[in-house]
PATIZA-996492 format. One record per residue (C-alpha): residue in three letters; y negated, z, x negated; residue number from 1. Coordinates in steps of 0.001 Angstrom, whole numbers, plus 500000, padded with zeros to 6 digits. Last residue first. Example, Ala and Ser with C-alpha at 12.3 -4.5 7.8 and 13.67 -1.06 7.14 Angstrom:
<sites>
Ser/501060/507140/486330/2
Ala/504500/507800/487700/1
</sites>
This chain:
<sites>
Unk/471418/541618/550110/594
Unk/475132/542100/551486/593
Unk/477440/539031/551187/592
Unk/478641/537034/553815/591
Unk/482361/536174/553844/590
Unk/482790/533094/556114/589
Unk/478988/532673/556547/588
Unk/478480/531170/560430/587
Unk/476606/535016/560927/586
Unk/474417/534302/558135/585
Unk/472165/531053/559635/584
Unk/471463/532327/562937/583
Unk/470788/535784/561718/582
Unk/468499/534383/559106/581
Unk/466754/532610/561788/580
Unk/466768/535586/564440/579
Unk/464261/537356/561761/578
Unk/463347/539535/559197/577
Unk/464701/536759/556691/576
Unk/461924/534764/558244/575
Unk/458997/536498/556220/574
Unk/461379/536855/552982/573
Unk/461974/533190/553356/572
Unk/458414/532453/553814/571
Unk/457443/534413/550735/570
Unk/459877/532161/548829/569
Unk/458557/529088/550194/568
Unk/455294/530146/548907/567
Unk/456275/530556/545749/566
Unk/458051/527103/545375/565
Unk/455076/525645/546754/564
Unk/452876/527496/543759/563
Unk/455714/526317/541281/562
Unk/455510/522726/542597/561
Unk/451410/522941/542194/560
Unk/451370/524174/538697/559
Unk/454458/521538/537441/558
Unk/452594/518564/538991/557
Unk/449160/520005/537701/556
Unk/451299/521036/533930/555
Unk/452936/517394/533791/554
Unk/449734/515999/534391/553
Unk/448024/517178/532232/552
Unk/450564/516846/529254/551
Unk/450164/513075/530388/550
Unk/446911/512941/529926/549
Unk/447008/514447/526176/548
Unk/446767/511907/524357/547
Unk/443662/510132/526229/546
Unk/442562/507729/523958/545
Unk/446069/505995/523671/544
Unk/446824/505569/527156/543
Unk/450445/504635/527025/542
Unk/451490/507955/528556/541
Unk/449018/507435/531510/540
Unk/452137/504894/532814/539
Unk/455271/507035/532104/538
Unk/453458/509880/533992/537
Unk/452994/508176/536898/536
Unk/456368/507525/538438/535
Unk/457939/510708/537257/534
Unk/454446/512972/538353/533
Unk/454805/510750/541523/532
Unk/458523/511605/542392/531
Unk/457335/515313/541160/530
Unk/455122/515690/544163/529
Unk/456867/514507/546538/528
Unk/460116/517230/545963/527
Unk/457504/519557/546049/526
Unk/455791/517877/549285/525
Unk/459289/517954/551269/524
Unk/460417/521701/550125/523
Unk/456685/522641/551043/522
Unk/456713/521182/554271/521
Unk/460095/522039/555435/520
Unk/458455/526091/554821/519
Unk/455249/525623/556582/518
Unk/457075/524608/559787/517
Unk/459549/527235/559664/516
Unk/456506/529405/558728/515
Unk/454945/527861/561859/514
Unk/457724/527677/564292/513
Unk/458901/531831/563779/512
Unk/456840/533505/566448/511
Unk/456202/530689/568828/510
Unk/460313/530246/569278/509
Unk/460757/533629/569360/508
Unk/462140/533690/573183/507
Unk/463930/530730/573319/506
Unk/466258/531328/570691/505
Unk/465785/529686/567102/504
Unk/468089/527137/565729/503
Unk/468485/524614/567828/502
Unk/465179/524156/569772/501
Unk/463519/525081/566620/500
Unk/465291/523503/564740/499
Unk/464820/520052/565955/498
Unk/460785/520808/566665/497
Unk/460513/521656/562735/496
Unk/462872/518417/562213/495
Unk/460039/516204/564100/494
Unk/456802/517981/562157/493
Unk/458435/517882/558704/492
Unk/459015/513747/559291/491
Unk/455396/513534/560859/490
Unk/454193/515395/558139/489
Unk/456448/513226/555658/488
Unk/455213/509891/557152/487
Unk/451374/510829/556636/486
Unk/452215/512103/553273/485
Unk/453403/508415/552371/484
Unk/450398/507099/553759/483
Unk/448112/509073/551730/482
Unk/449726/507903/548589/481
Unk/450085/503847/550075/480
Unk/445908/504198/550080/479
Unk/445207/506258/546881/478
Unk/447416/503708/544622/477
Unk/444216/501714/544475/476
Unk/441656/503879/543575/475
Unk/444104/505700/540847/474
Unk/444718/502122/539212/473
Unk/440931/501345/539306/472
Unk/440072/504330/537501/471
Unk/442614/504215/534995/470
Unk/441199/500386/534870/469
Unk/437868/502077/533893/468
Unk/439208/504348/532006/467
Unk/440709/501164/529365/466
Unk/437661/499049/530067/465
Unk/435310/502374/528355/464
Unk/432503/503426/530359/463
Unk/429207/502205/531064/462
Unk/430088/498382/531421/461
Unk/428266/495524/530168/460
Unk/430241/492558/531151/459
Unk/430886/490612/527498/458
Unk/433041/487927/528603/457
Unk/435336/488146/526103/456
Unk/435315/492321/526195/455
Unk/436617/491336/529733/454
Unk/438854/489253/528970/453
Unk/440611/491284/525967/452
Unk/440960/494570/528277/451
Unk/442275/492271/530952/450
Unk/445111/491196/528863/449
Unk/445353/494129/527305/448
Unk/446162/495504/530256/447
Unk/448022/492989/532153/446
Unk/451680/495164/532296/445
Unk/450145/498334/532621/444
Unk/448418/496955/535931/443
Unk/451623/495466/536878/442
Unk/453612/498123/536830/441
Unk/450972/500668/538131/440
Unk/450130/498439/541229/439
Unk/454097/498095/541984/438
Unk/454939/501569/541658/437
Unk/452660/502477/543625/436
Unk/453726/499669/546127/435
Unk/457193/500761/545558/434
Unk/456150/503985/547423/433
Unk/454613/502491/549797/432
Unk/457801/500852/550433/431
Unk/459952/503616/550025/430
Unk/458307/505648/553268/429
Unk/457499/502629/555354/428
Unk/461825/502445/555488/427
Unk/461875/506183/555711/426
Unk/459335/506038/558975/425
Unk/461343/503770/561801/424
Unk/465244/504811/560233/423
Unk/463768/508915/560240/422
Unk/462386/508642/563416/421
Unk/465539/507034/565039/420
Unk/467811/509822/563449/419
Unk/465348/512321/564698/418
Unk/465592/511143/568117/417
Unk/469534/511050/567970/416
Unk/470012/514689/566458/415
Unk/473724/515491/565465/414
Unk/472801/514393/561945/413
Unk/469639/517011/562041/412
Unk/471544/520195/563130/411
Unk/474629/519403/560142/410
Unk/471735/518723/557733/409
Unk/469570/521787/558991/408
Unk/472474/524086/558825/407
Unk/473087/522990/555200/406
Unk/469532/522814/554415/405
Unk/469435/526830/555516/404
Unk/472575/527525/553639/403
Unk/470889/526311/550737/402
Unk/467465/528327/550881/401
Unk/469662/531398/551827/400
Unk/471783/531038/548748/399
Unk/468931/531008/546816/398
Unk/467220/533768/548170/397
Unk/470710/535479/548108/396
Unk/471407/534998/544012/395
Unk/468892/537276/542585/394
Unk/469244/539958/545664/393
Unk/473271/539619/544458/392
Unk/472272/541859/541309/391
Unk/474560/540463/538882/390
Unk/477570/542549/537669/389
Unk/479637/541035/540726/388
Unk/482824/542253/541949/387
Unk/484422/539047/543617/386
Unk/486872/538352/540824/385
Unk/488952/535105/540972/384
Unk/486792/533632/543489/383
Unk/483769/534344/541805/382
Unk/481056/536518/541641/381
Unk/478899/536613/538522/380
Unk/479220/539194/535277/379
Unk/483116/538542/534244/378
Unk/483189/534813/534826/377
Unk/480011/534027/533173/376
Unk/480742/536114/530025/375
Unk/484271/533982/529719/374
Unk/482295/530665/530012/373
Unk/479792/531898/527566/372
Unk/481961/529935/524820/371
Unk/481668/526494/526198/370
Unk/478074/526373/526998/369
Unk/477166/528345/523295/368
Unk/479552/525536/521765/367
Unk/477992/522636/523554/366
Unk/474597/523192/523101/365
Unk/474727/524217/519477/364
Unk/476583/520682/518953/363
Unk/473666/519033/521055/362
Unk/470844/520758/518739/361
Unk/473182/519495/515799/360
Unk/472773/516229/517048/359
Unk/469525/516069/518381/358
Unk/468296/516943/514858/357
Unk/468669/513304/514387/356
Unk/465211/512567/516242/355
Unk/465370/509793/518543/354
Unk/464786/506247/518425/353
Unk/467045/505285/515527/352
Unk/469527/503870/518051/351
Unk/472520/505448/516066/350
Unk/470734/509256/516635/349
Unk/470523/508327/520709/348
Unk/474132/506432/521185/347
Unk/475678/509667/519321/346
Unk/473729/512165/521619/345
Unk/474701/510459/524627/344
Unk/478584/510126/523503/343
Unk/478440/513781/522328/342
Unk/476728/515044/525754/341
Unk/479983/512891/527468/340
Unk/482229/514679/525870/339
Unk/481418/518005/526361/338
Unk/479184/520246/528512/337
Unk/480185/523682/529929/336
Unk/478230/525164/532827/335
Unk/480689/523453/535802/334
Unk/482857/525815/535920/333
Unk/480248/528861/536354/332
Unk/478268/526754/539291/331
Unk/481714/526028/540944/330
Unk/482785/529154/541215/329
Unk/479088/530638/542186/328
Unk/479330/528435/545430/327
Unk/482594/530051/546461/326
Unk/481326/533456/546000/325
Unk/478303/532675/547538/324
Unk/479582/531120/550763/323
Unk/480256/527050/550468/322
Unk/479032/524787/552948/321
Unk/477701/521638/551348/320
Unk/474508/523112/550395/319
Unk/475826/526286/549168/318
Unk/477757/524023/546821/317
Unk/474654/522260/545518/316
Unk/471901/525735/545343/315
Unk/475403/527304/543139/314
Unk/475570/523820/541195/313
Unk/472024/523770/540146/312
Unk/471688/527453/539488/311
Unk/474843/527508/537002/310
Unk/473269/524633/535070/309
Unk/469855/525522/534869/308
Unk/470874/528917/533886/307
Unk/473139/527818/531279/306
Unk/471209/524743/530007/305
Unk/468088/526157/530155/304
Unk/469439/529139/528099/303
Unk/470749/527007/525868/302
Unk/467615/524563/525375/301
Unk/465912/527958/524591/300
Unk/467861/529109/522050/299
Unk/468282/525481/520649/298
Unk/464407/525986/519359/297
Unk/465235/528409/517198/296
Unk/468658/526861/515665/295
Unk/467011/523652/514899/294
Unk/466283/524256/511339/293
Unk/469389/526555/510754/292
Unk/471785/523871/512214/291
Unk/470097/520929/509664/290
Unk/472329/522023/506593/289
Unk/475221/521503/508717/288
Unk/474561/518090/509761/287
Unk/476611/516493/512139/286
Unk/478280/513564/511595/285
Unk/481956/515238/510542/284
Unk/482459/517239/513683/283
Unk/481644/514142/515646/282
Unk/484951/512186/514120/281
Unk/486426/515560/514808/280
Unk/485461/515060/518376/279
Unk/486170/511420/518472/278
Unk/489426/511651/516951/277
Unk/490805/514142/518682/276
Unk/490211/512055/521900/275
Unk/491479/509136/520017/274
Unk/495291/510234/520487/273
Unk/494899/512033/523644/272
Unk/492682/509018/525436/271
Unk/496143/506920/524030/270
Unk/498459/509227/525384/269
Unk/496246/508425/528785/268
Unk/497215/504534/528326/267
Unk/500543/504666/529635/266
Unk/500067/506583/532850/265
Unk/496910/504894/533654/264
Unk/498782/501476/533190/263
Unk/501199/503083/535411/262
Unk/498598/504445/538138/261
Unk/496993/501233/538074/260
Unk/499041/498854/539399/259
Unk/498102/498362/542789/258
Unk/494371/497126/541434/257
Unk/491010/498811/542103/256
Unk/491885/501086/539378/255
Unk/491560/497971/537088/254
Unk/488117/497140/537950/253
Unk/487068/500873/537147/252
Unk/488538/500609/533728/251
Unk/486905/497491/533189/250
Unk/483922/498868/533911/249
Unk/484497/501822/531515/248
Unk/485049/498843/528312/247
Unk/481961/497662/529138/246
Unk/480032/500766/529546/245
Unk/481462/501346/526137/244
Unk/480449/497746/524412/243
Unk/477018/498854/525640/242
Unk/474173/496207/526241/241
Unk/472955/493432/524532/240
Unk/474954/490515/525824/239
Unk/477248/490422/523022/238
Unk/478087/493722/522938/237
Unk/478813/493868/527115/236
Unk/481254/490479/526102/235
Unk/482726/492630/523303/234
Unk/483707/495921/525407/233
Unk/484388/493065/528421/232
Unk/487181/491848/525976/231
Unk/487993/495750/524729/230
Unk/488572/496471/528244/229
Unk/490598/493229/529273/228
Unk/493061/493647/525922/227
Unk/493835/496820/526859/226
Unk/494786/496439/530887/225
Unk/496953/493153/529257/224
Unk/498945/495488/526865/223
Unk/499752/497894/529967/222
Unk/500313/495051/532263/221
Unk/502222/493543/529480/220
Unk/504646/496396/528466/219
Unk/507493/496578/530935/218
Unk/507996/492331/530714/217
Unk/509043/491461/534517/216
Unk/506711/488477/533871/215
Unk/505699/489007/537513/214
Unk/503461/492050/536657/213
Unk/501402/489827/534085/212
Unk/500916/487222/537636/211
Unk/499680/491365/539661/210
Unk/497706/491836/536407/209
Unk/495269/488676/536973/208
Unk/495194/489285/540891/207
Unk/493948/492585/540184/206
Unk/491487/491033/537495/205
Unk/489899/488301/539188/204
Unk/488158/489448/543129/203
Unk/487403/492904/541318/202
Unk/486589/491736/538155/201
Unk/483809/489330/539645/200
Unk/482075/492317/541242/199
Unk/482134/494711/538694/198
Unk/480697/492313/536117/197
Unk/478185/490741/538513/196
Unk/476930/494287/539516/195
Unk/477295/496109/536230/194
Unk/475451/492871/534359/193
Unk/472782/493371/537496/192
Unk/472204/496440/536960/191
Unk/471915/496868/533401/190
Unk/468949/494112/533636/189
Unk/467265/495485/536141/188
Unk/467440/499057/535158/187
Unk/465945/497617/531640/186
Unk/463060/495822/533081/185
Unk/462182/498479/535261/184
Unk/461860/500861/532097/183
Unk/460107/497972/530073/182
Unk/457352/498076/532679/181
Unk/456875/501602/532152/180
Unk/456846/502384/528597/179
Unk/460077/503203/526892/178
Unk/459010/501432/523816/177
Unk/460718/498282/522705/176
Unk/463921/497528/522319/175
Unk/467306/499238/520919/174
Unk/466820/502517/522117/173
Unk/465486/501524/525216/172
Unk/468787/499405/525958/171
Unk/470780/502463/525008/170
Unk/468554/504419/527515/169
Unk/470019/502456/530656/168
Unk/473364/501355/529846/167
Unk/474162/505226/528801/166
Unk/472180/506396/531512/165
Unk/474260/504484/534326/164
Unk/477411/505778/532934/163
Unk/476189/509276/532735/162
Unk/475706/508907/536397/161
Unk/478791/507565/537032/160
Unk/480506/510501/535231/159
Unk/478023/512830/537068/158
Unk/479240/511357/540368/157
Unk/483045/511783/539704/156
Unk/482116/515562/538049/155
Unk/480412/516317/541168/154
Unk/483503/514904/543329/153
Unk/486210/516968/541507/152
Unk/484842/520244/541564/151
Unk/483849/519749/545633/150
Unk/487838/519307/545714/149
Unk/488397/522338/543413/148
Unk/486051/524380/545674/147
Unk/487917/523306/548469/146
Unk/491213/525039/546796/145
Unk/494793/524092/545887/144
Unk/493768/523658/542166/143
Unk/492088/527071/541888/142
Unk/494863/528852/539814/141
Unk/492151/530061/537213/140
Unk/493624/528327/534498/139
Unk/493338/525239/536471/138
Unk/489891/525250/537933/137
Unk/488961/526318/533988/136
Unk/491053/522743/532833/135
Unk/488904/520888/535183/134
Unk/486084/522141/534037/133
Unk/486726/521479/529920/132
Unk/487786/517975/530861/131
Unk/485123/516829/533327/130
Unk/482649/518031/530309/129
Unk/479126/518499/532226/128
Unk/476360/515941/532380/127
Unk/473261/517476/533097/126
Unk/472369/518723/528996/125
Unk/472951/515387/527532/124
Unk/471460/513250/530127/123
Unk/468157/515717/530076/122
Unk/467883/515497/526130/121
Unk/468085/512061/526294/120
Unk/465616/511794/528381/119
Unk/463332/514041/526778/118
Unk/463990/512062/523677/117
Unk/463063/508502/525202/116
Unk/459738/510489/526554/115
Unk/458742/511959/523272/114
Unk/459543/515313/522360/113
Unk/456148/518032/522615/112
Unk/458280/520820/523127/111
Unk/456861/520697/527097/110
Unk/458488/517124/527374/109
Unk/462216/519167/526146/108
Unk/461463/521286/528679/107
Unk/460280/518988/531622/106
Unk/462834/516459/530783/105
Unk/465835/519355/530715/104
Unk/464227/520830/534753/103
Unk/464619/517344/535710/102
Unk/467802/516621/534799/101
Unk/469404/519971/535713/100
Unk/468033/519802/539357/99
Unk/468520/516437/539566/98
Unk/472233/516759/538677/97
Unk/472878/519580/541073/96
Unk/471474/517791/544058/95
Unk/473422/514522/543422/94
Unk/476793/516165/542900/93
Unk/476105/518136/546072/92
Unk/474902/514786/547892/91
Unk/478134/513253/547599/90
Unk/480006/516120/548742/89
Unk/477810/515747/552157/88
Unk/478166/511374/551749/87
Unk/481925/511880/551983/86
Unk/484213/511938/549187/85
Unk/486777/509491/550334/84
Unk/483990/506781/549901/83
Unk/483853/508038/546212/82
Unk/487692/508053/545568/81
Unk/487704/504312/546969/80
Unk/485167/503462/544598/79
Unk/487032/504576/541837/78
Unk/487353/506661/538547/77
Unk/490169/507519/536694/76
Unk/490611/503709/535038/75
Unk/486976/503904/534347/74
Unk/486869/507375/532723/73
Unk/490641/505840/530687/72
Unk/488097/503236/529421/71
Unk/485461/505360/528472/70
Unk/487548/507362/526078/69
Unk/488849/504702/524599/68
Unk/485230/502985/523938/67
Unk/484005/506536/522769/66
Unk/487157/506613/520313/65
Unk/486676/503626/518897/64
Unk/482873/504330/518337/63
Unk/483868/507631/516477/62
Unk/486692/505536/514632/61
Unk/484088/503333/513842/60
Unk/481042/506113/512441/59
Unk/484065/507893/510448/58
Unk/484169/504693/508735/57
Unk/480781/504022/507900/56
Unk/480371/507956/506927/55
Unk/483123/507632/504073/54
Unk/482494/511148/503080/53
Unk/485983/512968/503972/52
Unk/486944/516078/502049/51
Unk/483107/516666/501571/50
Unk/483405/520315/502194/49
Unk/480823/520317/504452/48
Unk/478159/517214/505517/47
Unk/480351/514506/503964/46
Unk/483373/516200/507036/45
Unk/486079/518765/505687/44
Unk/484195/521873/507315/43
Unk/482170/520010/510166/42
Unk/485436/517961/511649/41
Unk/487305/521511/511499/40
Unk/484605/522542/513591/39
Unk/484464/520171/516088/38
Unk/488106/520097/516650/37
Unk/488341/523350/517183/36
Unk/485269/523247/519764/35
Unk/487157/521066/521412/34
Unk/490158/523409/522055/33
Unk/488430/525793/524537/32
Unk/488616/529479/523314/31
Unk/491283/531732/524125/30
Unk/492003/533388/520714/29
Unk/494846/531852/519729/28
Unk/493569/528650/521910/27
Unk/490851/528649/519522/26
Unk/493145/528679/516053/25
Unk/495637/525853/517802/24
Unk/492569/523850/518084/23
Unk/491367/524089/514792/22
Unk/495157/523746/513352/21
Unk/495336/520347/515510/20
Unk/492430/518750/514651/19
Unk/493520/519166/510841/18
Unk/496399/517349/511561/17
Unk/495072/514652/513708/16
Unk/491480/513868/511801/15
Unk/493544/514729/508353/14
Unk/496063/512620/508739/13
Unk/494096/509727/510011/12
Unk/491670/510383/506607/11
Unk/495044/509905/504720/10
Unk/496012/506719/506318/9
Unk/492384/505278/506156/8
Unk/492745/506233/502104/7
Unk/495737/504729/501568/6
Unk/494835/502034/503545/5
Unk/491995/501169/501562/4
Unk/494093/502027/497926/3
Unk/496352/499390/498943/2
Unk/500000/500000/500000/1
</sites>
């Protein structure tokens, strides 16, 4: 043998065997596996012991691995299982997630991290490891429970979701700036090579594997399912975006087929086999020397990610109907991150757009996330131990805000009038709202353009062009802005009257309508309010006289959403007094004392 594959031989040996000892050390001592393979990547990796230092070739077998990886996501995911869902589990996953995302861009923003980094920042820290929960749900004997079930459908929607900002932010990386034209650009593109990918698989591929199946050869549909993912892996390459997201929309094509569970069968050895290598591959990339530099300001990021996290989930699960013991299940579970944070931070460092200290940040992440798990379930309620060590007064406001939108979902969808409303005004809704988006986009877009012209033509103005077409934008955008909170009183107005004829009895009707009426207004305008700080901000960030605009705007938006926030909390303490509360406790299936 050459001296090449000597070495790639040997460096295989290590990845596996060495893998293996770390993780046989943390189940020892009942810690998650990964983080064995992490570390033992760190100790012999170019950054440790230097037992390994061929970075290039650590970088493939990382990418390798990722593309695996992917693949067997695809194959596990599928439409079907996301119709079978339901739009109410749906919308947990989707509550959660925003939650986390938003609350990671406005902390990593406040650091002063660009806007590509803040992104990144929020994929890494909303996506949690579908591995590392599932395998909790199991150790704790929960498989034969709805929690497990809700389990499954937030990690199916974060995995698309993670999807989606992989395509998305790895075509950033690789442009221009993130600026706002370029971001609709980008969504557009990544769509539409999903769409037309996904949509001509589906018709070709099943009918592709179902002529291999014919062959009566054991092996081909297995050897055919791998040579389709790493084709579209190539194809995605070649036209500029991931060779991963490739790879995973092959893997959802082929779980539309009749074959799938064997090919899944056969290829999940394979997720094994390059699953260790990806995480000691990752091991070995990160900077050691770099941990102490970045280990003050992951203290924060963990926290965020924790509570975050755990707060997220709980305000989801409540949502779709779970009590508080059931809801704080699924919030602890769901805390630790994993593979898909890696493949985020990987795509970020290799795109030269971010920071590198995003790795190690993103390896301190992980570990604390994965290693409070058996903290968490000691110190909050759960289904495996109800005694809680946390005050449940912290937890019932919060609880009581979700069980409320649960009531009002189920009160709402039985509501014909409402539904009409809400199919005559939603439509105007999003359309003034693209309008905005609209006027900004193209405004940004001509800029210079109109900057250039009019110093050209020499009108004397008293300001500068650039504030004056700041000016201009906000004149223009005022119109579809006040239009869009004329459709969401009239939308808080109609499901104020809703619940009050459902909800409250007859006879305190006029005593609890206007803080009921005060309270759908403030959950509508906060949610409102950071739509526009998202759409906006990106714009007034390119502004290069006025720096600090978008911090500005970030701390009104931020201001006025904790001062609703407030407000609604006083509410709920105002209606917790009365038949509401009442109303909304006594469905409960174990309600806990305040």
């Amino acid at each position: 043998m050459t001296v090449e594959v000597t070495d790639f031989l040997a460096l295989l040996a290590l990845l596996l065997g060495g893998g293996m000892i770390g993780a046989g050390i943390m189940k020892k001592i009942k810690f998650p596996t990964i983080i064995g393979f992490i570390l033992i990547g760190m100790i012999a990796g170019p950054y440790g012991l230097g037992i390994v230092d061929d970075v290039e070739l650590i970088n493939l077998l990382a990418e390798l691995g990722i593309i695996i990886l992917l693949f067997v996501v695809g194959l596990e995911f599928s439409l079907q299982k996301l119709r079978q869902a339901g739009i109410k589990s749906i919308l947990v996953g989707m509550t959660e997630l925003s939650i986390m995302f938003f609350l990671s861009y406005i902390g990593a923003f406040s650091f002063g991290w660009s806007h590509l980094e803040a992104l990144y920042l929020a994929g890494i820290l909303s996506i949690s490891s579908t591995a590392i929960s599932l395998r909790i749900m199991r150790d704790l004997k929960l498989v034969k429970t709805k929690e497990f079930n809700t389990v499954i459908t937030i990690l199916i929607v974060e995995d698309l979701a993670a999807v989606l900002l992989l395509v998305i932010l790895g075509n950033a990386s690789d442009g221009a700036d993130l600026d706002f034209t370029g971001v609709g650009i980008l969504v557009l593109q990544s769509l539409t090579f999903f769409v037309i990918a996904l949509g001509l698989g589906i018709k070709l591929v099943p009918k592709l594997l179902e002529k291999i199946h014919d062959l009566d050869i054991p092996e081909a549909p297995f050897i055919t399912a791998l040579a389709l993912g790493f084709g579209l892996a190539v194809l995605a390459h070649f036209l500029g975006q991931s060779s991963a997201i490739g790879a995973f929309i092959m893997g959802m094509i082929i779980a539309s087929s009749k074959h799938s569970e064997k090919i899944t069968k056969k290829v999940l050895p394979l997720r094994d086999f390059f699953g260790v290598i990806f995480f000691v591959s990752i091991g070995m990339l990160v900077n050691i020397m770099a941990i102490p530099e970045v280990a003050l300001i992951s203290i924060p990021i963990v926290i965020l990610a924790v509570i975050g996290k755990f707060i997220g989930n709980f305000f989801g699960a409540t949502i779709g109907g779970h009590n508080v013991t059931g809801a704080s299940t699924i919030g602890t579970v769901m805390v630790p991150r994993g593979e898909f944070s890696f493949i985020m931070a990987k795509q970020a460092v290799d795109g030269g757009s971010v920071r590198d200290t995003l790795y190690p940040v993103t390896m301190l992440v992980t570990l604390a996330t994965m290693l409070c798990i058996p903290l968490l379930l000691k110190v909050l309620p759960t289904l495996t131990n109800k005694e809680s060590l946390v005050p449940m007064r912290l937890l019932n406001p919060i609880f009581i805000v979700g069980k409320f939108l649960h009531k009002l979902m189920n009160s709402l969808d039985e509501d014909h009038q409402f539904n009409k409303m809400l199919r005559e005004h939603g439509p105007k809704f999003f359309v003034n709202l693209m309008i905005v988006i609209a006027i900004l986009a193209i405004i940004d877009y001509f800029n210079d353009y109109i900057v250039t012209i009019m110093a050209q033509i020499g009108i004397p103005l008293a300001i500068e062009p650039e504030v004056l077409l700041t000016i201009v934008s906000v004149l223009l955008i005022i119109y579809p802005v006040i239009a869009m909170l004329g459709k969401i009183e009239k939308l808080v107005t109609n499901m104020s009257d809703v619940l009050s004829t459902k909800l409250i009895p007859a006879d305190t009707q006029k005593i609890e309508e206007k803080p009921l009426h005060r309270l759908l207004r403030n959950i509508f305008f906060v949610g409102f309010i950071l739509i526009l700080v998202a759409v906006i901000q990106p714009y007034v960030g390119d502004i290069e006289f006025l720096p600090f605009l978008p911090f500005i705007i970030s701390g009104i938006g931020l201001a006025i959403a904790v001062l609703l926030i407030a407000d609604s909390v006083f509410v709920f303490q105002k209606l917790s007094h009365g038949h509401i509360m009442e109303s909304l406790l006594k469905e409960d299936e174990n309600p806990e004392p305040e």
